[in-house]
C-alpha positions in Angstrom: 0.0 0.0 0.0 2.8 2.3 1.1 4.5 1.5 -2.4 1.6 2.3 -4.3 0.9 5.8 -3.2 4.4 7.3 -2.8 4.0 8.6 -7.2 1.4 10.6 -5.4 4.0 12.0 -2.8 5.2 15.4 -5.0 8.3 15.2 -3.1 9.0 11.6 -4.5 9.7 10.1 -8.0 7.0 7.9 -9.3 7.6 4.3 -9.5 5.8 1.1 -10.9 5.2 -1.9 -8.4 8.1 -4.5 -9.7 6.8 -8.0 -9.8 8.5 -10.9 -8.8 8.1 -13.1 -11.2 7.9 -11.8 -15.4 4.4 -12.9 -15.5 3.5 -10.1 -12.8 2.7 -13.3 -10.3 4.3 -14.2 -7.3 7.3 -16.9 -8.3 6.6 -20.2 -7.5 8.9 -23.7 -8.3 5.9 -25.8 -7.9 5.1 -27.5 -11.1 1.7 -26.1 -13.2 -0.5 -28.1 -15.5 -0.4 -24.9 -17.7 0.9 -21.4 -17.1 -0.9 -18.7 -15.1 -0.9 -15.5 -15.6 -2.2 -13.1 -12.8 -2.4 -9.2 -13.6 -1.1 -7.1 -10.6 -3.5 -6.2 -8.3 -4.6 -2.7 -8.7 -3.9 -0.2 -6.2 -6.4 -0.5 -3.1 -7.6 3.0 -2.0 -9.1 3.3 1.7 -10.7 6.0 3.5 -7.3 7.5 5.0 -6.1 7.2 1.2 -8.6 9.6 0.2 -8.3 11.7 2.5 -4.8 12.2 1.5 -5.7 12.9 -1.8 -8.7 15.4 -0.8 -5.9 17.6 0.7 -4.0 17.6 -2.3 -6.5 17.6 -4.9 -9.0 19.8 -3.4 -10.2 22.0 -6.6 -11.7 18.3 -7.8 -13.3 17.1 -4.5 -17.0 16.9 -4.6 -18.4 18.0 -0.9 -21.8 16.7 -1.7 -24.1 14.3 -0.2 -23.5 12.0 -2.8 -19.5 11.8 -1.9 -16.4 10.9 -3.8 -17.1 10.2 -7.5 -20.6 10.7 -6.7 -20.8 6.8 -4.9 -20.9 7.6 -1.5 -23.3 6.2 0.9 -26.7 7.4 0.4 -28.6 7.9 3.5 -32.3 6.1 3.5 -34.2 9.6 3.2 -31.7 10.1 -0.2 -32.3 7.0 -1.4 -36.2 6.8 -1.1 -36.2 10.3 -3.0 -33.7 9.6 -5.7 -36.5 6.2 -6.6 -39.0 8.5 -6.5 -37.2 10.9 -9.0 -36.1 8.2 -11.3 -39.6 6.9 -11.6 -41.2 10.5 -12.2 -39.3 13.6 -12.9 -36.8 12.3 -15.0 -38.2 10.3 -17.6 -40.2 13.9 -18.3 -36.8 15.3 -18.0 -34.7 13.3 -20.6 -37.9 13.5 -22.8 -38.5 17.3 -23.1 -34.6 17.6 -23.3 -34.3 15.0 -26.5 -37.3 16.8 -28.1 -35.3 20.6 -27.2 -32.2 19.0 -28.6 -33.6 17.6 -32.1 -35.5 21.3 -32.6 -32.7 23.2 -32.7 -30.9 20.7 -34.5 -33.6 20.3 -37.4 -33.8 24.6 -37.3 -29.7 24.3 -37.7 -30.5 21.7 -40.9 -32.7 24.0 -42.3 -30.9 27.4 -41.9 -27.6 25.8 -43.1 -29.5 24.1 -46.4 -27.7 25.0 -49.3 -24.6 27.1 -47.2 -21.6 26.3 -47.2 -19.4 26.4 -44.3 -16.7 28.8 -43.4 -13.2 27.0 -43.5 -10.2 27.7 -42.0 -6.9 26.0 -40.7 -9.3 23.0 -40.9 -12.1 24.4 -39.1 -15.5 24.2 -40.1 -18.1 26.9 -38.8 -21.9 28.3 -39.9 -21.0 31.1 -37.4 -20.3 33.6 -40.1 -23.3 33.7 -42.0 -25.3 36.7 -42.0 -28.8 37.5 -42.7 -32.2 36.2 -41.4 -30.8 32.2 -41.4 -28.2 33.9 -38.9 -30.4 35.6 -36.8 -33.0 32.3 -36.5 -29.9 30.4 -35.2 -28.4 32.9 -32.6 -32.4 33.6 -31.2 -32.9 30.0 -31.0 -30.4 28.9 -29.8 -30.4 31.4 -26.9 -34.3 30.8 -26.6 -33.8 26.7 -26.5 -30.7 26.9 -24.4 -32.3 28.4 -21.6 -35.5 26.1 -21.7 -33.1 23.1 -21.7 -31.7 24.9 -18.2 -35.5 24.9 -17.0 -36.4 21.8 -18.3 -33.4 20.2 -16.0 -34.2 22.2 -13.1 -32.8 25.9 -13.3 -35.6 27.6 -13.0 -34.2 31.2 -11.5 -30.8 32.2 -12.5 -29.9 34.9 -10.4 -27.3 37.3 -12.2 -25.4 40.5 -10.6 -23.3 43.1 -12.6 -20.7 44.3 -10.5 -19.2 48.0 -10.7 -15.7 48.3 -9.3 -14.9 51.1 -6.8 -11.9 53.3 -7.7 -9.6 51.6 -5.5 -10.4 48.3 -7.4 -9.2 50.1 -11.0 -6.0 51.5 -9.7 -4.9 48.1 -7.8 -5.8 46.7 -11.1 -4.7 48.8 -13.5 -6.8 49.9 -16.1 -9.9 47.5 -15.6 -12.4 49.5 -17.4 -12.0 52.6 -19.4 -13.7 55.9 -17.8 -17.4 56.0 -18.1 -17.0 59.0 -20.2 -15.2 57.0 -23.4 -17.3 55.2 -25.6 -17.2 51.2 -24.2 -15.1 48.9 -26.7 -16.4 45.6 -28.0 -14.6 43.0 -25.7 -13.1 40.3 -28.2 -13.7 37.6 -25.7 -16.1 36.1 -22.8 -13.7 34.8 -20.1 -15.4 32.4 -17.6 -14.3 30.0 -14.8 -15.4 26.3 -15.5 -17.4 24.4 -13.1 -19.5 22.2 -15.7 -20.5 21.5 -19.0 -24.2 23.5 -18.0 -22.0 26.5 -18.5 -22.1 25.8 -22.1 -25.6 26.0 -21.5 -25.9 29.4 -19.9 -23.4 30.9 -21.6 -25.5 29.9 -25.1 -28.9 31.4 -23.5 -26.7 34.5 -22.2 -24.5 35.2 -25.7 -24.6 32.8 -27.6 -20.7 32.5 -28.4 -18.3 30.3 -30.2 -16.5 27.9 -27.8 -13.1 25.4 -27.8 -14.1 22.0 -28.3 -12.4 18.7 -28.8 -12.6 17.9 -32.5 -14.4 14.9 -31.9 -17.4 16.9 -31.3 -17.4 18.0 -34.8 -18.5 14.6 -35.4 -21.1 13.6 -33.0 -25.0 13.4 -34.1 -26.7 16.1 -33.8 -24.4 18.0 -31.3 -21.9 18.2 -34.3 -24.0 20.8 -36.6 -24.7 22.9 -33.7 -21.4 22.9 -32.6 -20.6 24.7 -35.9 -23.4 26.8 -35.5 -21.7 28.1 -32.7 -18.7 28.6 -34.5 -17.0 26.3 -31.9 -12.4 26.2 -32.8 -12.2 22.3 -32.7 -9.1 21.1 -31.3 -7.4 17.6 -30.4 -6.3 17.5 -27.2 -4.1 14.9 -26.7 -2.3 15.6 -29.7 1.6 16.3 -29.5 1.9 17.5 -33.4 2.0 21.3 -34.4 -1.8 21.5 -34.1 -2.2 23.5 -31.0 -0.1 26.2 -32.8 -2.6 26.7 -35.2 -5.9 26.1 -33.3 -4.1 29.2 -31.3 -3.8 30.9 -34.1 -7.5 31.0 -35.1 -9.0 31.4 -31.5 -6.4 34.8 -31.9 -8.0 36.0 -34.8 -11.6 35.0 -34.2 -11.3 37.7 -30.6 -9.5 40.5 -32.3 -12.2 40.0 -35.7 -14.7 39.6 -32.3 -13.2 42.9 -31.2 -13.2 44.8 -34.2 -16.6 43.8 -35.8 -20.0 43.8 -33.7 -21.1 41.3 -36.1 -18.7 38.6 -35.8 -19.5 36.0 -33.4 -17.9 36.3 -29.5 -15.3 33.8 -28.3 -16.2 32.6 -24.9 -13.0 30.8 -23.6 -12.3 28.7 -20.5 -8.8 29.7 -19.6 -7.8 27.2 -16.9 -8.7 24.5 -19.2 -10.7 22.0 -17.2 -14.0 21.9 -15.1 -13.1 22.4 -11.0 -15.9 21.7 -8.1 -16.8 25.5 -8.4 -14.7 26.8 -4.6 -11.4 27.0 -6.7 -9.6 28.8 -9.8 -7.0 26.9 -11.5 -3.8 28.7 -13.4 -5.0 30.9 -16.5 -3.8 29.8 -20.2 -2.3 32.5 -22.1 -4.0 31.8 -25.2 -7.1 33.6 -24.7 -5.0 36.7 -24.1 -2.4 36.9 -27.0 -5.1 39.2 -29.1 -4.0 42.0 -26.6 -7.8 42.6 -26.6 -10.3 43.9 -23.8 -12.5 40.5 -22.2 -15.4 40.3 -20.0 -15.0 38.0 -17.3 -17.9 36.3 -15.8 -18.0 34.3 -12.6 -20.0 31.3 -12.6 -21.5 29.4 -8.8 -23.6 26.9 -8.6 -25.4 26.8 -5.2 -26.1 23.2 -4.0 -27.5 21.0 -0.6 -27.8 17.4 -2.3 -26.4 17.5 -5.6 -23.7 19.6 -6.5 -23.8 20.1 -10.1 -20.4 20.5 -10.8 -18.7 18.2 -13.0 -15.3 17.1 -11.1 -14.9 13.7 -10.4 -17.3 12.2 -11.1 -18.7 10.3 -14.4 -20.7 11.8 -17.6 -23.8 9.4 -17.1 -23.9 9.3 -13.1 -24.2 13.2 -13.1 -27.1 13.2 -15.4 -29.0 10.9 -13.8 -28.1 12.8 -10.3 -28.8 16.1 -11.9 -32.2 15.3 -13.6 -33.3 13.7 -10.1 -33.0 16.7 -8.6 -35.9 18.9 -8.8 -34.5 22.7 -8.2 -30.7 23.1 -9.5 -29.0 26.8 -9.1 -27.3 29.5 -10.7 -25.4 32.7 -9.4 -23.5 34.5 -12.1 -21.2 37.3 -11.0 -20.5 40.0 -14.3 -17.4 41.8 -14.3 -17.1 45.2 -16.1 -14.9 44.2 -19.4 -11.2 44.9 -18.5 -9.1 46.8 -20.7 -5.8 45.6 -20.4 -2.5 48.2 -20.1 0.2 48.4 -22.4 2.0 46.3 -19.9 -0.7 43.2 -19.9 -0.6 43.6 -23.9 3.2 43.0 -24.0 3.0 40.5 -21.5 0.1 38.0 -22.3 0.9 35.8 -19.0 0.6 39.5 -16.8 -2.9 40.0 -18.3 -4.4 36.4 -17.6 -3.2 36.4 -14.2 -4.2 39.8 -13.4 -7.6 38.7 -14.7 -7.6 35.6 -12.6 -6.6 37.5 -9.6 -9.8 39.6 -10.1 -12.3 36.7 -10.5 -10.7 35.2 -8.0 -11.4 37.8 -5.5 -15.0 38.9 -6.6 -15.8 35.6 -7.2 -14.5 34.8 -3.5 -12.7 31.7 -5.3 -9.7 29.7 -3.8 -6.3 30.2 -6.3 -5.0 26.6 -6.5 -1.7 25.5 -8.5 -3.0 22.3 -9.8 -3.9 21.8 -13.3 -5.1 19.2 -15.6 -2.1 16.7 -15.3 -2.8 16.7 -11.5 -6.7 15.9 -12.0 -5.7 12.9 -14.2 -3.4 11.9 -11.3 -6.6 12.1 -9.0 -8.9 10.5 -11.0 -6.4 7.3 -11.4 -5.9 6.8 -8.0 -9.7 7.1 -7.4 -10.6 3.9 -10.3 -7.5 2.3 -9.0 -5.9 3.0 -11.8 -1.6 1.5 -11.1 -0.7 2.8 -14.2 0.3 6.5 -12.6 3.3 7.5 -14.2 1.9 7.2 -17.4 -1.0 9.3 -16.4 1.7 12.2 -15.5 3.3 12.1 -18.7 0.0 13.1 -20.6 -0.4 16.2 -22.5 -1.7 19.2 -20.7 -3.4 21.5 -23.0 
């Protein structure tokens, strides 16, 4: 056991269990009708184990009633509702939300008939069409988006516009311009991540182009309206040139945001992976290379049972969880757009951290130093996963 955890030890080298005999079993001179081959046994993770890990890993710990990965033990009262939800509410749940999802997808068919798609650096986007086919899409889409959040349970979104005091813009420097200049477009929406629902608000909100793993570009359905939205597809795990250029294009499409009211607005994600909502993760640079002004919005999602944040736990079990749940919550927290100084413009990794300093404290949000390479780390040790070390060599985009 003591073996097994030390690659999570920062101050230790990772190392691979060594077995004793080269079939990974434990050598033995006693003659076999036929060879056996037993697999190592997987790393055994205990209570005191996890705790361990919460400690480290605590911008992916869920703090719900349902517990770690969402498979905690339920209390009786928890149980008896969650039959009672799964039996009811979400059948008419998952219903309503195919029938939302196919609309838009068959208005997306229709408005795209005979266009042909904008392409560049591979990219494929609808998101630059103009006209009434463009304007049936964007209204939509915002209109669907947000009955899709009441259909699963967000029935209030409660959103505040914050005005920074004077002190705030000086510590800052140069957050907004003064009220007497005429406001600038911002080229991009910049947003904590606490769940793919923020997809969802954001849509119903803006209605922006998004990042997306180029795999999405393919999926039924989602795939069209994922280049209605203009989404930048982009393969994550690959180690080729290809983030260069995806770069590249999220650059251009924030300054063209920036410059044209009519071009779609990036909304971008800049510490690149979903947290449990109570911390902010190190900013990416790439959403501030354009040198342009953002608006940063802080996202919350208020919770007793269910959190609805999408840490570490699995795609279908949050769903289910989610839909059982009859009342979900929203708190979004809008910043003033930030106009960044001549210093943040020359110095891309000054400007995101200055903005993540910001959210951070409006948003009353924990900084934490982990990233994406450390959330693959915890999520191995939680499915038992002995394979570690290879987990830590994994690209972090």
């Amino acid at each position: 056991m003591e073996s097994e955890l030390k690659p999570l030890d920062s101050n230790s080298k990772p190392q691979l269990l060594e077995p004793t005999a080269d079939d990974g079993s434990t050598k033995d001179d006693r003659p076999l009708l036929k060879p056996v081959s037993t697999p190592p046994s997987p790393p055994i993770v205990t209570p005191q184990t996890i705790q361990e890990l919460e400690k480290k890993f605590g911008a992916y710990v869920r703090n719900d009633v349902y517990g770690t990965m969402g498979r905690g033990e339920l209390p009786l009262k928890e149980k008896v509702l969650l039959g009672v939800a799964l039996v009811t509410i979400v059948p008419i749940r998952l219903v309503l939300a195919v029938v939302i999802l196919v609309f838009y997808y068959l208005i997306c068919r229709v408005c795209t008939l005979f266009s042909v798609p904008n392409r560049e650096e591979e990219q494929e986007d609808y998101a630059h069409m103009v006209g009434w086919r463009r304007a049936v899409i964007v209204q939509c889409g915002r209109f669907l988006s947000r009955a899709m959040l009441f259909v699963i349970g967000f029935y209030w979104i409660k959103e505040t516009r914050r005005n920074l005091n004077v002190a705030d813009k000086t510590t800052t420097e140069n957050e907004c311009k003064d009220q007497s200049e005429e406001p600038e477009r911002p080229g991009a929406i910049i947003s904590n991540h606490v769940s793919y629902l923020d997809i969802l608000y954001h849509m119903s909100s803006s209605f922006p182009s998004f990042v997306a793993k180029r795999s999405v570009a393919k999926l039924p359905l989602v795939g069209l309206i994922s280049k209605c939205l203009g989404c930048v597809y982009v393969q994550r795990e690959s180690k080729s040139s290809d983030f260069k250029g995806v770069s590249g294009v999220v650059t251009e499409r924030v300054r063209e945001a920036h410059q044209n009211k009519f071009a779609p607005m990036m909304m971008l994600f800049p510490e690149g992976t979903t947290t449990n909502g109570d911390y902010l993760l190190p900013f990416k640079t790439g959403a501030f290379l354009s040198k342009a002004p953002v608006l940063p919005v802080i996202l919350r999602y208020p919770y007793q049972r269910f959190s609805p944040a999408w840490d570490s736990i699995t795609g279908v079990r949050h769903v289910i969880f989610l839909f059982c749940q009859f009342v979900n919550h929203i708190e979004v927290t809008r910043l003033p757009v930030y106009y960044p100084s001549q210093q943040e413009k020359d110095d891309p990794k000054l400007y995101a951290n200055n903005i993540r300093r910001l959210m951070a404290r409006e948003g009353n949000l924990i900084m934490s130093d982990i990233g994406l390479a450390e959330k693959r780390i915890y999520h191995a040790a939680l499915n038992g996963n002995n394979s570690l070390p290879s987990v830590l060599h994994q690209k972090d985009d």
